[in-house]
C-alpha positions in Angstrom: -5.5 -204.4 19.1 -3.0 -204.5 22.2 -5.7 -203.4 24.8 -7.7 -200.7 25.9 -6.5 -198.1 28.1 -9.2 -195.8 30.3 -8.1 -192.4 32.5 -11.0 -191.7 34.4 -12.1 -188.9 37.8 -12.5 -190.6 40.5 -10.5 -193.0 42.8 -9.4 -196.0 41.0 -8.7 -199.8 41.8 -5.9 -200.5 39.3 -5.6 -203.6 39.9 -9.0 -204.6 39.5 -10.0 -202.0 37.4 -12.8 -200.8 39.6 -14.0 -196.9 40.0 -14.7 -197.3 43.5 -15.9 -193.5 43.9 -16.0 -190.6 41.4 -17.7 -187.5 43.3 -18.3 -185.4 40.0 -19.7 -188.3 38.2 -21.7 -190.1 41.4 -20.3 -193.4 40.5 -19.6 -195.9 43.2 -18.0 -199.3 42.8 -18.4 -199.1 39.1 -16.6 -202.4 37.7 -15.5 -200.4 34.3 -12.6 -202.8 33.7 -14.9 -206.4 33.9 -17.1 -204.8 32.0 -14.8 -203.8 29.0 -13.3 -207.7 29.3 -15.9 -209.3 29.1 -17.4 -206.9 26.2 -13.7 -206.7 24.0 -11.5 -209.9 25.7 -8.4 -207.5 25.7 -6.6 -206.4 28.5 -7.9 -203.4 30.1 -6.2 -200.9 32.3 -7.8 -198.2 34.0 -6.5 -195.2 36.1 -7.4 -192.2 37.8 -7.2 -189.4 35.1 -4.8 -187.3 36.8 -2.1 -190.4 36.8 -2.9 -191.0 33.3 -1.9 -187.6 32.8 1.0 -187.9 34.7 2.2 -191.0 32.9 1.6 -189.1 29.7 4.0 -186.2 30.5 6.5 -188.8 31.6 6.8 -190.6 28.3 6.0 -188.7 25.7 7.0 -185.3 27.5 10.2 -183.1 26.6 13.0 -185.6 27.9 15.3 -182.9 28.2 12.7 -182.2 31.4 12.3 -185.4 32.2 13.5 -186.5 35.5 12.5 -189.8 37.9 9.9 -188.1 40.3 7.2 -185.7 38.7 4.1 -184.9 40.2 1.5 -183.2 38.1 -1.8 -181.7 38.9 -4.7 -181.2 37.2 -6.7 -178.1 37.6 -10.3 -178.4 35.9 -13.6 -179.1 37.0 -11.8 -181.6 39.3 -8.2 -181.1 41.3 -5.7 -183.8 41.4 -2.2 -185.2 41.5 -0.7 -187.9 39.1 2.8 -189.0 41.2 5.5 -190.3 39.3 8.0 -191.6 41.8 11.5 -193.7 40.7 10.4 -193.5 37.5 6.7 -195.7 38.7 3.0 -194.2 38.5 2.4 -194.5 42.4 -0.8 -195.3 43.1 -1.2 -195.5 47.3 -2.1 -198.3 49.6 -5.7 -197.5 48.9 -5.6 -196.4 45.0 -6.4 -192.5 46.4 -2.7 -191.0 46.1 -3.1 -187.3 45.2 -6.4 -186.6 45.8 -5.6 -183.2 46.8 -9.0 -181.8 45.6 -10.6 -183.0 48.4 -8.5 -181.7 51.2 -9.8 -179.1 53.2 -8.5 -175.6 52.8 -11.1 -173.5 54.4 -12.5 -174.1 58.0 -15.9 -174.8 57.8 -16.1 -173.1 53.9 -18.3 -174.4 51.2 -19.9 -177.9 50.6 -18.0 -179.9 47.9 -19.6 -183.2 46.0 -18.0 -185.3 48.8 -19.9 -184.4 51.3 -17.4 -182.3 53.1 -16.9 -178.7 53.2 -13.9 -176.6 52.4 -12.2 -179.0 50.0 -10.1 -177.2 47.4 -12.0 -178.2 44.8 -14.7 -175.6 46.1 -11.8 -172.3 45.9 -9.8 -173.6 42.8 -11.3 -175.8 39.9 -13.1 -174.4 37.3 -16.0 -174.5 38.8 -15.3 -172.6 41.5 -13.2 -169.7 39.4 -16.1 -168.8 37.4 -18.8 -169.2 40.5 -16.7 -166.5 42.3 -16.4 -164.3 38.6 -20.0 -164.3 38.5 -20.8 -163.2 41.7 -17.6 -160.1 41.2 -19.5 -159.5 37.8 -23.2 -159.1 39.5 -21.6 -156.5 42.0 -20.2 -154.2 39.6 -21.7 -154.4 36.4 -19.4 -151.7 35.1 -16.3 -154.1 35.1 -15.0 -156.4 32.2 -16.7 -159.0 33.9 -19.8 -157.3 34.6 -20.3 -156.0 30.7 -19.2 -159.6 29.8 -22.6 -160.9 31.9 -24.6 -158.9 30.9 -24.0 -159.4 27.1 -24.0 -163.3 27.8 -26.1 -163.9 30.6 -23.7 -166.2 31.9 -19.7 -166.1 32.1 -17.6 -169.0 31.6 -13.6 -169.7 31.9 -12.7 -168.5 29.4 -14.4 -165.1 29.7 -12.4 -164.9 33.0 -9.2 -165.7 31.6 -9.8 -162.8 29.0 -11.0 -160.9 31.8 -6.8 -162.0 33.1 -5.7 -161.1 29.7 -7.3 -157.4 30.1 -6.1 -156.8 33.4 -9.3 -156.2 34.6 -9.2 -156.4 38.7 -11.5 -158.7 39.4 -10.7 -161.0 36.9 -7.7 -160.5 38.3 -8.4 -160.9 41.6 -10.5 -164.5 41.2 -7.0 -165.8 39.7 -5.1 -164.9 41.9 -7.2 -166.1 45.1 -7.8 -169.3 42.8 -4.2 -169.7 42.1 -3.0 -168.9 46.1 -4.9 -171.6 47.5 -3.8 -174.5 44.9 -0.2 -173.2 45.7 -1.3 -174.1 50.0 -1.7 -177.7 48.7 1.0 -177.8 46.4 3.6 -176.6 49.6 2.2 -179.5 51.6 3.1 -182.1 48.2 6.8 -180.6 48.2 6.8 -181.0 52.3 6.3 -184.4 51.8 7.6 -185.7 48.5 10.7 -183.2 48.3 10.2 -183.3 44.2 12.6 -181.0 42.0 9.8 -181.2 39.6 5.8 -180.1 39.4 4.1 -179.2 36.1 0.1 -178.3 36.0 -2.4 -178.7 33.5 -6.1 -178.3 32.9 -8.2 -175.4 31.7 -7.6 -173.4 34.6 -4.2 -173.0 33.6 -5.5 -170.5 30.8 -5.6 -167.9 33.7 -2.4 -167.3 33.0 0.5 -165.6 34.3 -0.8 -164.0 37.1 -2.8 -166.9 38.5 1.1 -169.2 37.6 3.0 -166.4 40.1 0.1 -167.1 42.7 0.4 -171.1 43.0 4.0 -170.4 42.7 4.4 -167.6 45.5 2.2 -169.2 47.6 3.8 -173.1 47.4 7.2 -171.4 48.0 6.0 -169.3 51.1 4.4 -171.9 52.8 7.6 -174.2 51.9 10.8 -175.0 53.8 12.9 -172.6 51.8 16.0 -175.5 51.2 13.1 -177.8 49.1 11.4 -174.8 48.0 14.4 -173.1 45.8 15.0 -176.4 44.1 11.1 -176.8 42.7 10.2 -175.9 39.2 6.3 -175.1 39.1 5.4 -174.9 35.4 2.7 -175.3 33.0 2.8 -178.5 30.9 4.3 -178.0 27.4 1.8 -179.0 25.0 1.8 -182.5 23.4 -1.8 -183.8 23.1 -4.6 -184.7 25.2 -3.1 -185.8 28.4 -5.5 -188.3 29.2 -5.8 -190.1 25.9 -2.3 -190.3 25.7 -1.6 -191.6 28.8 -4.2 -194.3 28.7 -2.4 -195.2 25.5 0.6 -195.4 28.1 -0.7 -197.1 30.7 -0.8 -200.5 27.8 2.5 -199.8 26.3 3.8 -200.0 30.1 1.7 -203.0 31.2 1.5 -204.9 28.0 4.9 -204.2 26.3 7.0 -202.9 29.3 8.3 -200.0 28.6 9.5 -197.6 31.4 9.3 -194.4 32.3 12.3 -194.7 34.2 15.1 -191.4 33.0 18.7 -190.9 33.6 19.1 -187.2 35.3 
C-alpha cells in the first residue's frame, strides 16, 4: 500500500493534513491526516476536493487538452476552484485558494453556512438551483416543474435539468440565472489568473447547454475582451470520479513524483 489519498470540502492544511473549516460539514480543525497515521502508518495526503479534482483532470485528463495552467470548478452542493498553475496544484498562503463559493455575489442576499450572506454558493450550487425550482414550481403549478411537484412532493436536480431538457421556461430560467452568476466569478478568475483553460464539473453541469452558454456569456462579458477570446469554458470530459482519482494522484505525485507538468 503506497498511501492513502483524501479529497475532502472544506479548506485544507496540506501540509499538515488538517481540515481547518468545512462549512457544509461543520468541521473545524479536524486533524484527518494524524488521525489516518497513526490508525494505517502510511503516508497520508489530504486536499480540498476541488484541487483533488483538478489534479485528476490534469493527469489522467485528455492530454491533447492538457496545458500547464487549468483551473476547474466544481459546481455541486458546494462551489469551488482546483488551480493548476506551471503545471503545480497551487494551494495559497493560507490553504483557501479558490474558494469562490464563498464570495459574495449579491448585496445583502441570502445567508450561506459561513455565516455571510450573498455568497455564490446561495445563487448557484445545487442547493440553491433546486430551492429557487421549487419556489417557480409552487407558483405555477401548471408548468413542467409544477406537475413534477406535485406528482413528487418534492423536486430534485435532476427533475430541473429535465425540466432544461423540455424547454420548459422556468426550468429554463433557474439555469440560466444559476449559470450567469457562476460565470460573474468565473470573469474575476480569468481577470486575475489570465488562464487559456477552465473546465467545470459537478451535478450542476447536467443543466446543460443553456445553463453552459450562461457561465460562458456571462464570464466573457464581464471579461477584458483580449483574455476573454483566448478562454475555453467547457465541461469536463468524463473519466471517473474526479475526486477518487485525484486523491489517487495526490500519492503518485507526493510519493512517486510524477508531474503534471505538459509541453503546449
Amino acid at each position: 500500500l503506497l498511501g492513502i489519498g483524501v479529497g475532502t470540502p472544506g479548506i485544507v492544511d496540506a501540509d499538515t493534513g488538517t481540515i481547518r473549516r468545512a462549512f457544509n460539514l461543520a468541521w473545524q480543525d479536524l486533524p484527518l491526516g494524524e488521525i489516518l497515521l497513526d490508525r494505517y502508518g502510511v503516508p497520508v495526503e489530504v486536499a480540498n476536493d476541488s484541487r483533488a479534482a483538478a489534479l485528476a483532470i490534469q493527469l489522467f485528463g485528455d492530454p491533447a487538452r492538457r496545458t500547464p495552467n487549468l483551473v476547474a470548478i466544481t459546481v455541486g452542493r458546494g462551489i469551488g476552484a482546483g488551480l493548476i498553475l506551471g503545471g503545480e496544484l497551487f494551494h495559497g498562503d493560507g490553504f483557501a485558494a479558490g474558494e469562490i463559493g464563498h464570495t459574495t455575489v449579491i448585496d445583502d442576499g441570502a445567508a450561506c453556512d459561513c455565516g455571510r450572506f450573498g455568497c455564490l454558493e446561495t445563487v448557484a450550487s445545487s442547493r440553491a438551483v433546486v430551492a429557487r425550482a421549487t419556489e417557480a414550481a409552487s407558483r405555477d403549478s401548471a408548468s413542467y416543474l409544477g406537475q413534477r411537484l406535485a406528482r413528487t412532493g418534492s423536486l430534485g436536480l435532476d427533475d430541473v435539468a429535465a425540466g432544461v431538457a423540455a424547454n420548459d421556461d422556468a426550468a429554463r430560467a433557474v439555469a440560466v440565472s444559476a449559470g450567469r452568476y457562476l460565470g460573474q466569478s468565473v470573469a474575476a478568475l480569468i481577470g486575475v489568473l489570465d488562464v487559456e483553460r477552465i473546465v467545470l464539473h459537478g451535478n450542476v453541469t447536467r443543466l446543460g447547454d443553456p445553463w453552459l452558454e450562461a457561465v460562458r456569456d456571462e464570464a466573457q462579458r464581464r471579461s477584458l475582451a483580449q483574455f476573454a477570446d483566448e478562454v475555453r469554458i467547457e465541461r469536463v470530459e468524463p473519466i471517473g470520479d474526479l475526486v477518487v482519482m485525484g486523491a489517487s494522484a495526490l500519492l503518485l505525485t507526493s510519493e512517486l513524483g510524477l508531474t503534471a507538468v505538459a509541453a503546449r
